[in-house]
C-alpha positions as CSV (number, residue, x, y, z in Angstrom):
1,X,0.0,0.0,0.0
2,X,0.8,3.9,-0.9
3,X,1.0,4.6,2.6
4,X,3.0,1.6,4.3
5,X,0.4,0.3,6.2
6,X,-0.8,-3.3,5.9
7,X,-4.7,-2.8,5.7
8,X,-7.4,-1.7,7.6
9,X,-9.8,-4.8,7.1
10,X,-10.9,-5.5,11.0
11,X,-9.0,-9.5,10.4
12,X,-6.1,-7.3,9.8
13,X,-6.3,-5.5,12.6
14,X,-6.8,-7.8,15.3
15,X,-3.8,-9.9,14.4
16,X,-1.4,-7.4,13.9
17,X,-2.7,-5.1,16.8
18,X,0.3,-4.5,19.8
19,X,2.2,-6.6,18.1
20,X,6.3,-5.3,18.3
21,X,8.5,-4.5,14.9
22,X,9.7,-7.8,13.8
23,X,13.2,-9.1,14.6
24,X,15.4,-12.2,13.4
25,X,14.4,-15.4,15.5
26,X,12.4,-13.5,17.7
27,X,8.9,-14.7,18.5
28,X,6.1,-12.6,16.9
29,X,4.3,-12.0,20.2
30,X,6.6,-12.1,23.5
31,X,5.9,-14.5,26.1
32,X,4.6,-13.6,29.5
33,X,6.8,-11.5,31.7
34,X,6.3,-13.0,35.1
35,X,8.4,-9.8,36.9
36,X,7.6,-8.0,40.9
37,X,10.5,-6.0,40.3
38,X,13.2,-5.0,37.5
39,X,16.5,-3.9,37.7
40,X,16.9,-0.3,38.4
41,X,19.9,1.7,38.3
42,X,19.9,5.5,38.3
43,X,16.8,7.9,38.0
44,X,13.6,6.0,37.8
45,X,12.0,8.7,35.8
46,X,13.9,7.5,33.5
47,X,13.1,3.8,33.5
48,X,10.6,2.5,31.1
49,X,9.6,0.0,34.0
50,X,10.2,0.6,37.9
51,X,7.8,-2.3,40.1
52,X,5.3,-4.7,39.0
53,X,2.7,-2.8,40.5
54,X,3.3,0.1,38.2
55,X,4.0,-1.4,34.6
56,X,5.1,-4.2,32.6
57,X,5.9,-5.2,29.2
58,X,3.0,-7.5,28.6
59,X,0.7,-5.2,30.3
60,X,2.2,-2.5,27.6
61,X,1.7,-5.0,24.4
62,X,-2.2,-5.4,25.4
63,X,-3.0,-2.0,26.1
64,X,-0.9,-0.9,22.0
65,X,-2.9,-3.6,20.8
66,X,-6.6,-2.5,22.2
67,X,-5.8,1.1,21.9
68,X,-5.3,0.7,17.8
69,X,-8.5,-1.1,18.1
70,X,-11.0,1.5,20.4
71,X,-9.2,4.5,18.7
72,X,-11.3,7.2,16.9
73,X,-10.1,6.9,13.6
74,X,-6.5,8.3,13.4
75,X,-6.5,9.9,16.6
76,X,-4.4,7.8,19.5
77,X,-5.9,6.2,22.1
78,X,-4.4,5.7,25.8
79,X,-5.6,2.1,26.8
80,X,-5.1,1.1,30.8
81,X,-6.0,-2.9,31.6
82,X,-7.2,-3.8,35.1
83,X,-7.4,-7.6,37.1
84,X,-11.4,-7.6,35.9
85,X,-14.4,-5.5,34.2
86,X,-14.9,-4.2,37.5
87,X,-11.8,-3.2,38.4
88,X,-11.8,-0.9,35.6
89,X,-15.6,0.5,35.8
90,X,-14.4,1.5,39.5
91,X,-11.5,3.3,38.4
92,X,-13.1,5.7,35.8
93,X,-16.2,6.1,38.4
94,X,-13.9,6.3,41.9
95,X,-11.2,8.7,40.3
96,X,-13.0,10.9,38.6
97,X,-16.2,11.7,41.0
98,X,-15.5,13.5,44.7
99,X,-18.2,14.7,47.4
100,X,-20.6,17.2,45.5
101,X,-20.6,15.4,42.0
102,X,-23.6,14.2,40.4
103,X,-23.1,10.7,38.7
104,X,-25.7,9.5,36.4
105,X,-25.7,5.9,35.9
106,X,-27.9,3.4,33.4
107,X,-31.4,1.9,35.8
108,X,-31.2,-1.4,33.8
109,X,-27.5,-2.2,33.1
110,X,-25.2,-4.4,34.8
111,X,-26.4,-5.3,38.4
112,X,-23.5,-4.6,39.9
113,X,-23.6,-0.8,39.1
114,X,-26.7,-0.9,42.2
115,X,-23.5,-1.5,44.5
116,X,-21.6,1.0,43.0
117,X,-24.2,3.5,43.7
118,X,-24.1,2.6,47.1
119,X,-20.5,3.4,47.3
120,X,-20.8,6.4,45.0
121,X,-23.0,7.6,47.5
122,X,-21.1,6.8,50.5
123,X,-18.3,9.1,48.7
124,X,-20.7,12.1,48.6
125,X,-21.7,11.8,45.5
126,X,-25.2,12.2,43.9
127,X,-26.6,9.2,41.4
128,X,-29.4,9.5,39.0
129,X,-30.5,6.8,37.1
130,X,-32.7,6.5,34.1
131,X,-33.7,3.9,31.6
132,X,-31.1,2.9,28.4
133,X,-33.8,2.6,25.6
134,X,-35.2,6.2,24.3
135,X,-32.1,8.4,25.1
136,X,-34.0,9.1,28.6
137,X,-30.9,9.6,30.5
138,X,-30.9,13.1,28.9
139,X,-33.8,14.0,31.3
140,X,-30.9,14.1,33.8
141,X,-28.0,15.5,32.9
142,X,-28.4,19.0,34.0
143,X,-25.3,19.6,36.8
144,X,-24.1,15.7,36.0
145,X,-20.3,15.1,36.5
146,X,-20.5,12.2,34.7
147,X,-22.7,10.4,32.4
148,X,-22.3,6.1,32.5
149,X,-23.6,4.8,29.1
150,X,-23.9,0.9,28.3
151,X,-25.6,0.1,25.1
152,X,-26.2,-2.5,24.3
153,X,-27.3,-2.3,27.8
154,X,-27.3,-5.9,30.0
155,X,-29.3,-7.8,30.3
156,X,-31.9,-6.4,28.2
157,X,-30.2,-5.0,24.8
158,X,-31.4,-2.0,24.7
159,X,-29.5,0.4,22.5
160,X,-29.0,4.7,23.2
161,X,-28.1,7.2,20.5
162,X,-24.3,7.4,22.3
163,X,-23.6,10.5,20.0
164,X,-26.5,12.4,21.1
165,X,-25.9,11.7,25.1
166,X,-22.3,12.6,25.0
167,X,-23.0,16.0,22.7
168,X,-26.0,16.6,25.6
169,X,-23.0,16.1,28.2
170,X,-20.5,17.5,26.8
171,X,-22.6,21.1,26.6
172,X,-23.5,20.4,30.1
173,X,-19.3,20.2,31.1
174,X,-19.8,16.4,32.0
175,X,-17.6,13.6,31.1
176,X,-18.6,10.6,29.2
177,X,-18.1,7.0,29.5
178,X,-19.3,4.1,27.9
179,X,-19.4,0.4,28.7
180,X,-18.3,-1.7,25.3
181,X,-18.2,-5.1,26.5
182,X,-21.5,-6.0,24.7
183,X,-20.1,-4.4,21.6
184,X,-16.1,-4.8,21.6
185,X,-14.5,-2.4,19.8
186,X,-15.5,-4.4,16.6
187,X,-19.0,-3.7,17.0
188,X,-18.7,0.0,18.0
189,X,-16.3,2.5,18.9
190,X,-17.3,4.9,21.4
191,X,-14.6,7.2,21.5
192,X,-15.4,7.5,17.9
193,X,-18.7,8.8,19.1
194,X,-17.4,11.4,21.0
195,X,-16.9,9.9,24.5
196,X,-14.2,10.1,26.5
197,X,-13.7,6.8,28.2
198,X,-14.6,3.1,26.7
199,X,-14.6,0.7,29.3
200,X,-15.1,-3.1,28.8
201,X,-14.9,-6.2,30.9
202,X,-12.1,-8.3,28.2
203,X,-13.2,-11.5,30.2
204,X,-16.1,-11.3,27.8
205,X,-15.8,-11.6,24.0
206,X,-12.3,-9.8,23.8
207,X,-10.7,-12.8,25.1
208,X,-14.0,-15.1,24.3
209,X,-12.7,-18.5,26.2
210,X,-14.1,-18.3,29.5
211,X,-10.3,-18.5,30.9
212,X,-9.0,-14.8,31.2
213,X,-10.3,-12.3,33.9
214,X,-9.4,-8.6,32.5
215,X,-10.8,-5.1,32.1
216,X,-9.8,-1.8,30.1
217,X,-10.0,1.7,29.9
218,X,-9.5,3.2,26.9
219,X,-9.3,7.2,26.4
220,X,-8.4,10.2,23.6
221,X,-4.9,11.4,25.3
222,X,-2.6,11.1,28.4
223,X,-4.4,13.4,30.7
224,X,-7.7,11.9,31.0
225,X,-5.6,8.4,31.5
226,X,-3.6,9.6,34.2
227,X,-6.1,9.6,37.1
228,X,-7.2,6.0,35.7
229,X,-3.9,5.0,35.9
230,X,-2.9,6.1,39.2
231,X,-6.0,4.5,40.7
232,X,-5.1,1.1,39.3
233,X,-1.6,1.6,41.3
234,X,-3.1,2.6,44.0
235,X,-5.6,-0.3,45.1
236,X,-3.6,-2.6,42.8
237,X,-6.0,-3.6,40.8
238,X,-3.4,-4.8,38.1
239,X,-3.9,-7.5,35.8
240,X,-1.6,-11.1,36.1
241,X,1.4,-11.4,33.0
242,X,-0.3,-14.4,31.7
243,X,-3.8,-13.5,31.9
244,X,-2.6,-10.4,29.9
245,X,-0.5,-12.3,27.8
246,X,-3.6,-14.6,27.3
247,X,-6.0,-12.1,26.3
248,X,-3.6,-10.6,23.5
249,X,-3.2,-13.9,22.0
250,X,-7.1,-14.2,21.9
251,X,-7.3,-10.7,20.2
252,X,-6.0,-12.2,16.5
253,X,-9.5,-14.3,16.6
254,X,-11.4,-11.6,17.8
255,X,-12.8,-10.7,14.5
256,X,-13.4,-14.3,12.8
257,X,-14.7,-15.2,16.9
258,X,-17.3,-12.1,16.8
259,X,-18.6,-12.4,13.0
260,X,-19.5,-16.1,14.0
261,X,-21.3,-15.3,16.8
262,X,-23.2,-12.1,15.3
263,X,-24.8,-14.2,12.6
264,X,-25.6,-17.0,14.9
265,X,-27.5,-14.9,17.7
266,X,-29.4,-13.4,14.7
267,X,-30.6,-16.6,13.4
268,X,-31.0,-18.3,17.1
269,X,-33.2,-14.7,17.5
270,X,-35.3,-15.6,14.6
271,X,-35.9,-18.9,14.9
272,X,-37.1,-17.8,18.9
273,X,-39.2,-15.7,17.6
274,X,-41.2,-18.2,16.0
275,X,-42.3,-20.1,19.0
276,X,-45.6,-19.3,20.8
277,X,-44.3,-19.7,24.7
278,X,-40.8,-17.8,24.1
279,X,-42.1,-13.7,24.2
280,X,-39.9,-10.4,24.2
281,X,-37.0,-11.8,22.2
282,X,-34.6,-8.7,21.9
283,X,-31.4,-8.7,19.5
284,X,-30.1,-5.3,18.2
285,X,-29.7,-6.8,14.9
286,X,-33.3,-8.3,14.5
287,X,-35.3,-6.3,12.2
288,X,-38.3,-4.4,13.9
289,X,-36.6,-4.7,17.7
290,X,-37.1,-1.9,19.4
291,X,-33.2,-0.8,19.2
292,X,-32.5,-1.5,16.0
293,X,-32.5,1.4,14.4
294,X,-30.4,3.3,16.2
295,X,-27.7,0.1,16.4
296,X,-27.8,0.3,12.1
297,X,-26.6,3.7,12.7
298,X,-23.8,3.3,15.4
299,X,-23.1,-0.5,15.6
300,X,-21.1,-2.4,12.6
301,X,-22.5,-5.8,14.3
302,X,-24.5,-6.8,17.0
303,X,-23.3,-9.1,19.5
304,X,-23.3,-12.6,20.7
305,X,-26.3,-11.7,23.3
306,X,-29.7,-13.0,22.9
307,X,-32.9,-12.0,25.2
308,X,-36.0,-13.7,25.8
309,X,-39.0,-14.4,28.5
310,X,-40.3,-17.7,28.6
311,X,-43.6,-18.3,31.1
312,X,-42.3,-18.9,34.5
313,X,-39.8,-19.6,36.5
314,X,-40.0,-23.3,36.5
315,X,-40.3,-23.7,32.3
316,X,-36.9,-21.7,32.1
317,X,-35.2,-24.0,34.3
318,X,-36.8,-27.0,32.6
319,X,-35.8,-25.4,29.5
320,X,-31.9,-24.7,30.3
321,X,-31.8,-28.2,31.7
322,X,-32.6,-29.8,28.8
323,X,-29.9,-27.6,26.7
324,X,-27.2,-30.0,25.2
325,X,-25.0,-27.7,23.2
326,X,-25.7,-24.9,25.7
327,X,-24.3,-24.6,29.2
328,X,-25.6,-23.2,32.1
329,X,-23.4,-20.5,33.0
330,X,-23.5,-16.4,33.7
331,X,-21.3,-14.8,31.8
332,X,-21.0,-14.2,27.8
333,X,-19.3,-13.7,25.0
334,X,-17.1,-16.8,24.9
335,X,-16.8,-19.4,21.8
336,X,-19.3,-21.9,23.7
337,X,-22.7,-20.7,23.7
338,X,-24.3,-20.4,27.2
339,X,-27.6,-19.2,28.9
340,X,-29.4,-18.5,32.4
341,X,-32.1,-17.2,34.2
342,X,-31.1,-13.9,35.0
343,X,-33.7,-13.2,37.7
344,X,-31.7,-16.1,39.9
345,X,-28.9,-13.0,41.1
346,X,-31.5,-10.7,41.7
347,X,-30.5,-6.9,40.7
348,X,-32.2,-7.2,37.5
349,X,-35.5,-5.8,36.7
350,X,-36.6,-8.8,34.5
351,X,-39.4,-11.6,34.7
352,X,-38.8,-14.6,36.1
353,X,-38.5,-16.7,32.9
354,X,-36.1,-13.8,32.0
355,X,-33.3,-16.1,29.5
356,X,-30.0,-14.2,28.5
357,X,-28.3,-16.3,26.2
358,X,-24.7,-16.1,24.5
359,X,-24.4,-17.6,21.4
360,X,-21.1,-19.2,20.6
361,X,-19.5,-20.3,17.4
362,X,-20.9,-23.4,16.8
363,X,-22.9,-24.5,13.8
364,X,-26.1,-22.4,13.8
365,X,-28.5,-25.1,12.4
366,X,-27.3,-27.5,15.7
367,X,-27.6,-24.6,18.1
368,X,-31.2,-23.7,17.0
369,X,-32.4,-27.4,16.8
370,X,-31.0,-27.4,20.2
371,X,-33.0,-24.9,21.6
372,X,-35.8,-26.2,19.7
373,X,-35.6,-29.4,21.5
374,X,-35.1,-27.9,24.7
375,X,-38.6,-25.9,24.6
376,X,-40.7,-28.9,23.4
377,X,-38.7,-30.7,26.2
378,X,-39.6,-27.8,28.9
379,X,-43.3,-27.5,27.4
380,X,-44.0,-31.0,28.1
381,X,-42.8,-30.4,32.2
C-alpha cells in the first residue's frame, strides 16, 4: 500500500494489533513476563519499567494492541487494563467523581452498578439513574459530573443514540463514559462517538474462552488516562502477566470469533421468535426490535447476546436443563454458547422466565435445533 500500512480490514487488525517491529528469531508476540521488580539503576523517571505494581511489558503490548483497536479513527488512544471488568468500571467512576458530583448511571445495566451506587454515595456523591432505551438519560443530565452509558445495555439490549448523550453532556461540562463489552471495539467505537472513556470487561468476548479475567480503559490522550492510571496503582487492581498475555493472543480471533457469533444470535433470534411460549425476544440486529434502528446507525454488528421471557420460573429451568450444546453459565461472549435465568442473582429488573443467552461459534442449524428441542422438552414439564 501507498501509505506503508498493511490494511485496515478489522482481520487485519486484530492480528497485527500490539504486536512489536519484527526481529530475526524472535517470536512474533513475546511470552509472559512474570516480573515483581526489574532492575533499576539511576533515576527512575527515567526507567521504562520501575515495580510490578506500576507497569510491565505484557501489560504495555495489550494496552498498544486495544488502543489501535477502540481509537477514533487516526486519533491515538491511551488504553489502561485492570485484574477484571470491575476493576476498571471503578476506576473511571472512583477517580474521577468527589463529594458534591452528580453521577448518572444506566437503571437497567449491569447489576452490579446498584452497588456501585451505594458506594458512589457513600463518597458524597449524587446518582441519577434512568432507563437505556429512548435516550432518557438526557432528562438528567443537568449539573451531571458524569454520564455512564452501556448500550447494548445488559441484560436487556437495549441500545441509546451514544452521540446524542455525549453531545447533551458534553454542553452540560460532563464527562462521558461508555461500557463496550456488549459491543467490543469491533462492533462500536465509542470514543469515535465522542466519548471520552470506553470501558469493557475483556473477560467477555475480547478474550471469548471463559479463561481470562481482565478489564480496560480506553481514552483520547494522556491526561484523561492519568487519574485511571494512578487509581489502578493505587488499590492494585493490576492484571496477572499471563492473563494479559492470554488475552492478547485471543485478540487475533477476535474478528473471525465475533462475526461467527453475530450471525448466529441473529438466526437463534429468529428462529425464537417463531415459538408461541418464548415472548420479548430482543437482538439489536433483529429487524423491527425496538433498538434496531439506532444500532444500524452506530453498531457495525451486534453481538453474541440474545434476550427472551419464557412463562415462569420453573419452564426456564426446565428449559436450560434440557440444553445440550448450551451450558448453564452467567457470563458471555465466549466461543461456547451459554444461557441462564437472569432473575436467579436478583438486581435485574426482568421476569422470572427472564433467558440471556450467549451464542457461541458453533454450527447455527445445531444450536437452534438445540434450543428447539429444549422448549418442546420444557413445554412437556
Amino acid at each position: 500500500m501507498a501509505d506503508g500500512r498493511l490494511g485496515d480490514g478489522d482481520g487485519t487488525r486484530v492480528v497485527r494489533a500490539g504486536l512489536p517491529e519484527e526481529e530475526p528469531y524472535a517470536p512474533p508476540m513475546p511470552g509472559p513476563v512474570l516480573a515483581a521488580h526489574y532492575h533499576l539503576p539511576g533515576d527512575p523517571a527515567d526507567a521504562p519499567y520501575t515495580y510490578g505494581r506500576d507497569d510491565n511489558p505484557t501489560w504495555a503490548a495489550l494496552e498498544r494492541a486495544i488502543s489501535e483497536l477502540e481509537a477514533p479513527g487516526d486519533e491515538a488512544a491511551h488504553t489502561t487494563v485492570f485484574a477484571s471488568g470491575m476493576a476498571a468500571i471503578s476506576a473511571v467512576l472512583l477517580s474521577r467523581t468527589k463529594p458534591g458530583d452528580v453521577v448518572v448511571l444506566p437503571s437497567d445495566g449491569y447489576n452490579l452498578l446498584v452497588s456501585m451506587r451505594e458506594r458512589l454515595e457513600s463518597h458524597g456523591v449524587t446518582v441519577r439513574t434512568a432507563p437505556t432505551g429512548g435516550d432518557a438519560q438526557l432528562e438528567a443530565l443537568d449539573g451531571a459530573t458524569l454520564l455512564w452509558i452501556e448500550s447494548p445495555s445488559n441484560p436487556g439490549l437495549d441500545v441509546c443514540d451514544i452521540r446524542r448523550l455525549v453531545d447533551a453532556a458534553h454542553e452540560r461540562g460532563a464527562l462521558v463514559a461508555v461500557d463496550n463489552t456488549l459491543a467490543t471495539p469491533l462492533g462500536q467505537r465509542p470514543l469515535a462517538l465522542g466519548a471520552d472513556y470506553s470501558v469493557a470487561s475483556g473477560t467477555k468476548a475480547l478474550t471469548g474462552h471463559g479463561d481470562v479475567l481482565l478489564g480496560y480503559v480506553t481514552c483520547r490522550g494522556p491526561e484523561p488516562a492519568a487519574p485511571v492510571r494512578l487509581w489502578r496503582k493505587t488499590v492494585g487492581a493490576v492484571p496477572g502477566p499471563m492473563e494479559t498475555w492470554l488475552a492478547h493472543r485471543s485478540l487475533a480471533t477476535l474478528e473471525l470469533r465475533t462475526a461467527r457469533q453475530a450471525v448466529n444470535a441473529l438466526a437463534v433470534a429468529e428462529a425464537l421468535r417463531e415459538r408461541p411460549e418464548v415472548r420479548d425476544v430482543r437482538h439489536p440486529g433483529l429487524p423491527g426490535d425496538p433498538a434496531h434502528e439506532v444500532a444500524v446507525r452506530q453498531m457495525r454488528r451486534f453481538g453474541c447476546v440474545v434476550s427472551f421471557t419464557l412463562p415462569d420460573k420453573a419452564f426456564a429451568e426446565r428449559f436450560l436443563a434440557a440444553l445440550r450444546l448450551v451450558g448453564e453459565a452467567t457470563s458471555f461472549g465466549g466461543v461456547r454458547s451459554t444461557a441462564e435465568r437472569r432473575g436467579r442473582w436478583g438486581g435485574d429488573a426482568v421476569p422470572e422466565g427472564f433467558v440471556r443467552m450467549s451464542v457461541g461459534v458453533e454450527d447455527a442449524v445445531d444450536l437452534i435445533a438445540d434450543v428447539r428441542a429444549a422448549l418442546d422438552a420444557a413445554g412437556r414439564g
